[in-house]
N, C-alpha and C positions, 0 to 999 in steps of 0.2 A: 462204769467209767468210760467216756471216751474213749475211740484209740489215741488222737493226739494229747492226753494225758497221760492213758496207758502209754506208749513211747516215749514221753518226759521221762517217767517214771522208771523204766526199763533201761533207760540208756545213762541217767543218773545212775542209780542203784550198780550198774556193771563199770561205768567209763570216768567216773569220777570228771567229768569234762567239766572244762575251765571257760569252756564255751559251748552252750548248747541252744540252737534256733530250731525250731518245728514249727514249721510254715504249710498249712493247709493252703494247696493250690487246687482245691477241686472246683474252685469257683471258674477256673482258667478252662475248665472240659467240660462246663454243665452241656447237655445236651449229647454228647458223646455218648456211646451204648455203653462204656465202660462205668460211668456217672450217671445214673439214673436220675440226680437231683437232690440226694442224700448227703451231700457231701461226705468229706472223711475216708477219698479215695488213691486220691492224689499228695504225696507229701513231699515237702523240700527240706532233709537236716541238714546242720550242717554244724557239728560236732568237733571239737577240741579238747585233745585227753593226752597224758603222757604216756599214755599204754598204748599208743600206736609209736611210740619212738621205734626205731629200727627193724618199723616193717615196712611190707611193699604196700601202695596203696590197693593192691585187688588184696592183700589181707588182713589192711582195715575193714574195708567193706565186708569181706565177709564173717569180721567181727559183729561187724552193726549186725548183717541180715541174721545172724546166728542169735545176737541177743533181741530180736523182733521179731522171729519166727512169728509165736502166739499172734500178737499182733498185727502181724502181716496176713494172716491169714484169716483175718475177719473182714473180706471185701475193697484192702487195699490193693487198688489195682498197679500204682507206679509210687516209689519211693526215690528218688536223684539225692546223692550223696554229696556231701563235703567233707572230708575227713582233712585234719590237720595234726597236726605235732604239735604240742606244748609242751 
C-alpha cells in the first residue's frame, strides 16, 4: 500500500473526518536530499473531524502524528497540517 493511502486509511479508520485531503507535495522538493526522486515524502492534510472539538490545536496535531506514527516512519520526510473542527 502506498503511504498516501496508508494515511487515508489510518486517519479515516481513527478521525472519522468530514473532510479529509492528502496532498503529495513531494514533487515541490524533487531534487532536495531529503526526495531522492521517489516521491511519497512530502505531505499536505488537511483533516476535519468532531473529535478535535475542544482541543488545542498542538493536540490535534499530535492526534494526527500519533495515529501516523507507522507511516510516518517509512521515509516521510515533512507532513504540514490542517486540522479543523466539525
Amino acid at each position: 500500500m502506498s503511504i498516501r493511502n496508508d494515511i487515508i486509511t489510518r486517519l479515516t479508520a481513527e478521525f472519522t473526518p468530514t473532510l479529509l485531503e492528502v496532498i503529495d507535495e513531494s514533487n515541490y522538493h524533487r531534487g532536495h536530499a531529503t526526495n531522492p526522486g521517489g516521491g511519497e515524502t512530502h505531505f499536505k492534510v488537511i483533516i476535519a473531524s468532531p473529535l478535535f472539538r475542544d482541543r488545542s490545536l498542538v493536540e490535534q496535531h499530535r492526534m494526527v502524528y500519533a495515529a501516523l506514527r507507522e507511516p510516518l516512519s517509512r521515509g516521510v520526510h515533512a507532513l504540514a497540517l490542517d486540522t479543523r473542527v466539525e
